[in-house]
N, C-alpha and C positions, 0 to 999 in steps of 0.2 A: 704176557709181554712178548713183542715180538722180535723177529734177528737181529741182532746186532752187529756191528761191526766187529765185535771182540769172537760171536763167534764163527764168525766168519772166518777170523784168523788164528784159535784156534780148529777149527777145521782141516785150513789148507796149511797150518805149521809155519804160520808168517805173524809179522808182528800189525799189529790191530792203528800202529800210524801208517802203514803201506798201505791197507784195504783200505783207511779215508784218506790218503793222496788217491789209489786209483778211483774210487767212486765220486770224491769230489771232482772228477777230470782235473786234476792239478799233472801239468805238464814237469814230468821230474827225470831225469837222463837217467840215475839210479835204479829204477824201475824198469824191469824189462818187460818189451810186449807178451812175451810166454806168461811174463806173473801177471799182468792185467788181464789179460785173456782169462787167465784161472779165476782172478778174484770174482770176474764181471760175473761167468759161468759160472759160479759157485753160489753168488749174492741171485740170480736167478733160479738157481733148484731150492733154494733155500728159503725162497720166499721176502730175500730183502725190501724193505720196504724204508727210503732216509726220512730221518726224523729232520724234517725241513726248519723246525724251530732251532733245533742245537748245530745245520748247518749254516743256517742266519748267522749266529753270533761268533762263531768260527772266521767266514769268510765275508763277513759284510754282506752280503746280497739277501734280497729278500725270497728270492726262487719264484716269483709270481711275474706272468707274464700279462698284461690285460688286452683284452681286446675291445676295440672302440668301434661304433657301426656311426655313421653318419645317420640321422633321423630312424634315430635307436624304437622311436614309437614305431617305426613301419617296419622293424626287424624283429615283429614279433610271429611270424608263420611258420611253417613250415622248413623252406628255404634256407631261413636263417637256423635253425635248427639243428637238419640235417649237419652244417656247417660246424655250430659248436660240438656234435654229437663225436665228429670225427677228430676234432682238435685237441679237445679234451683229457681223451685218453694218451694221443702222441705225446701231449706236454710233461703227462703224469708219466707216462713210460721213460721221459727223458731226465724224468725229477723237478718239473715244473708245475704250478697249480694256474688255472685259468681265472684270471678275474674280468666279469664283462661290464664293462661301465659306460655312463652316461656323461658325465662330463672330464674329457681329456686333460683339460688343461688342471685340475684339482688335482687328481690323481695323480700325473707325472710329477707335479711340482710339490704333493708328498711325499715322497721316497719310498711310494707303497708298491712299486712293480721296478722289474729289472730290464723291461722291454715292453716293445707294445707290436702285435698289430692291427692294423686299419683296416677298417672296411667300408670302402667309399663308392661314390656313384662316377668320379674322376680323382686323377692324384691330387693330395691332398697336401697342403700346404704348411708346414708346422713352422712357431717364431724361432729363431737362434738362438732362445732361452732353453728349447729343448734340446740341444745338439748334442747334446752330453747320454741321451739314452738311448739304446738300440730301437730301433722299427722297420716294420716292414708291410708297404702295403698289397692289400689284395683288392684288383677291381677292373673295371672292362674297360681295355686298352689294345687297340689294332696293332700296336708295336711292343717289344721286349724295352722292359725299364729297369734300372739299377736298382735293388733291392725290393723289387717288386712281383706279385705273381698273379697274372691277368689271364684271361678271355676276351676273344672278340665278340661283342653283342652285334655288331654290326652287321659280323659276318652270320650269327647264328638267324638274326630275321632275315637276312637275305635266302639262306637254308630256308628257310619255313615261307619265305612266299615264292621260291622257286618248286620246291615243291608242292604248292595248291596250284600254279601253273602249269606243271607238269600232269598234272589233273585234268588240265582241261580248265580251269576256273579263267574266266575273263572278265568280274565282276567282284572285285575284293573290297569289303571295308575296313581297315583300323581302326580296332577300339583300344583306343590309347589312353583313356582316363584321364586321373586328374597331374596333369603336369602345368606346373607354371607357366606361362608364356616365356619367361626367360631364360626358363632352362630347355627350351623345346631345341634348341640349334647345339645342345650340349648334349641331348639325348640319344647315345646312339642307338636307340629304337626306334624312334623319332624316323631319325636322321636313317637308317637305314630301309626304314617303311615306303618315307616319300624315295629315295634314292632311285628303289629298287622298282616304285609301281612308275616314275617318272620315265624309268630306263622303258619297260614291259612293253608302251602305250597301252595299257589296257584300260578298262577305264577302274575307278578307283574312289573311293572317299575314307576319310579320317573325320573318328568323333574324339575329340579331347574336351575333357570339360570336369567339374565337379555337380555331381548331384545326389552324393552323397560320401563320409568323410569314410564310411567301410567300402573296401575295394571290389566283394562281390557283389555291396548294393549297387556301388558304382556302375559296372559293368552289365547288371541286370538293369537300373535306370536307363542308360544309353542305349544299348537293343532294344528296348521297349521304345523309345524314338524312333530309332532308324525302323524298326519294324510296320512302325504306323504309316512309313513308306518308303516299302523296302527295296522298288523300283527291279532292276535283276540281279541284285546283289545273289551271290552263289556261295563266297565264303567270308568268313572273318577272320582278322588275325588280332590276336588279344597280348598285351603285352606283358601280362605274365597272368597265371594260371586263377589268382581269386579274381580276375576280372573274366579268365573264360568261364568261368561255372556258374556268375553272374548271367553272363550273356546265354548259358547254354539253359539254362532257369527258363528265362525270357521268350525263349526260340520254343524251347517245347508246352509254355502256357499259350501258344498261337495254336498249338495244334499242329504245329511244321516237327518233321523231323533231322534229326542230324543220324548219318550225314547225307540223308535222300535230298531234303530241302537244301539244306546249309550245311555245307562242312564249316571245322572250327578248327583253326590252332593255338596252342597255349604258348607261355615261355616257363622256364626256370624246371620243368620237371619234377616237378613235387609230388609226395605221396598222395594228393587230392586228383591229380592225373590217372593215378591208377583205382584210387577207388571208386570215380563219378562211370556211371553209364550212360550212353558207351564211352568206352575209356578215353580220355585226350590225349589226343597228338600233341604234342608240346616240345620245343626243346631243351636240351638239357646243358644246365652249364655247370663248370666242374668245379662247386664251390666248396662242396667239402675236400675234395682231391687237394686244391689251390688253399684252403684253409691249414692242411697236415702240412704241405711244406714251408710253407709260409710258416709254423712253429719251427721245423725244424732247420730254416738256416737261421731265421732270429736267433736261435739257441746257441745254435753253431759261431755266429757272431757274437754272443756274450760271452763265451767262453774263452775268444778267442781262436777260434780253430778255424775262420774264415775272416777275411778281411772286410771282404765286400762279396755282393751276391750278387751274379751277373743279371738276373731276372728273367722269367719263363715266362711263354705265354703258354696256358693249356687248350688241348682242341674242344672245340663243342661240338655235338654232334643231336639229330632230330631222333628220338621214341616216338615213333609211328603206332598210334593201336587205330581206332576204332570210328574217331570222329569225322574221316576223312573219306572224301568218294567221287569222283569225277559226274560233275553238275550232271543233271537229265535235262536240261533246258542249255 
């Protein structure tokens, strides 16, 4: 059997309703910061660990947090991973348990979770029937938003084709894959790709398309086009990493190498960056960073202990290895 509250308090010589006023965070004047400090310290050396079921029926809440991903089918890599790998533990550290689900609207409207966050491709839009439960999203936004915690994509492909420019490269193509035509002016990969080669004048081409529904066949179908004529193309930029290793497949079945023939950049930084050879340049965006806090002001809002959360944006920054080399032509 594992510690409980009773001995917790006999331990510290308190009585066993003051350790669950302080552990359940219940705000009580009577309680002095000196005794919560002891209790927290104490339920920490001691291995505490709340029985989330007997807190249930105590205080109403069910302690589970969910998290919801927009096109939960394509959040199955890496990426998204990393992400849960980081959140996970913060929720359980705080006394919450992770639930990841596929459909939002079921869940909230079961009383199965006490909050939620999002993980979307733009802010996301919830009906006034859910006004009643905390959330918070997390997603790529060029500005700070109210209870939100973003990255700019925009800014990070601008980062990744300033520096193949900085290279020396005057011949870039995007391989962008399979995006809908009408999400293409909401994409800000998209939208930062053309932005950035429009600004350059250098010359430039984008391949968007579907030719296959896995994203490294994807990207290995598309290089295998542009390659049948590849005119002076020098680099490519891929819009996140299973579409580079597609393309980087393709590039070394010609017998070309990277990054003599063609440099390559990836996105998102995933551990497939680091184990392909030679390693991918790719950027990195701070989705597990932006996942842990994103648990922890939701939290902090359920409890009460914030009202409102002003919203962060986190930096992104480029992992430079290996695929990258200023053109010989």
């Amino acid at each position: 059997m594992g510690v409980t509250i009773y001995d917790i308090a006999g331990q510290l010589g308190i009585s066993a309703a003051t350790v669950s006023r302080v552990l359940n965070s219940r705000n009580d004047s009577l309680i002095s910061e000196a005794t919560r400090a002891r209790v927290i310290s104490a339920a920490k050396q001691m291995g505490y660990k709340p029985n989330t079921m007997a807190r249930a029926l105590v205080t109403g809440k069910t302690y589970n947090i969910a998290l919801f991903a927009e096109d939960m089918q394509e959040r199955t890599g890496p990426h998204f991973a990393r992400m849960l790998e980081a959140m996970e533990p913060k929720a359980r550290e705080l006394g919450y348990r992770m639930v990841v689900c596929g459909e939002l609207e079921s869940v909230l409207s079961s009383g199965m979770v006490d909050g939620v966050v999002l993980l979307a491709s733009s802010h996301p839009k919830l009906t006034s029937k859910f006004d009643h439960i905390a959330r918070i999203f997390v997603y790529s936004s060029p500005d700070i938003v109210t209870n939100s915690v973003c990255w700019n994509d925009l800014e990070g492909t601008c980062m990744a084709l300033d520096y193949l420019c900085s290279l020396g490269h005057r011949s870039i193509v995007g391989i962008l894959g399979d995006i809908r035509p009408e999400m293409e002016e909401h994409s800000p990969k998209v939208v930062g790709f053309r932005r950035a080669m429009e600004k350059s004048g250098l010359h430039w081409r984008e391949l968007i398309g579907t030719r296959s529904t896995d994203q490294f066949e994807n990207g290995y179908l598309l290089t295998k086009e542009l390659l049948a004529d590849p005119g002076d193309v020098t680099a490519l930029f891929a819009r996140n990493d299973f579409i580079a290793l597609g393309a980087m497949k393709a590039i070394m079945e010609t017998g070309m190498s990277i990054p003599d023939d063609i440099s390559i950049v990836g996105y998102n930084d995933t551990i497939l960056a680091r184990c392909v050879y030679p390693g991918l340049t790719s950027v990195h965006t701070p989705i597990a960073e932006a996942g842990v806090i994103a648990v922890e002001h939701l939290i902090r809002s359920m409890e009460g202990n914030q009202e409102e959360f002003a919203g962060a944006i986190l930096p992104i920054s480029l992992a430079v290895r290996d695929s990258c080399a200023p053109p010989k032509k």
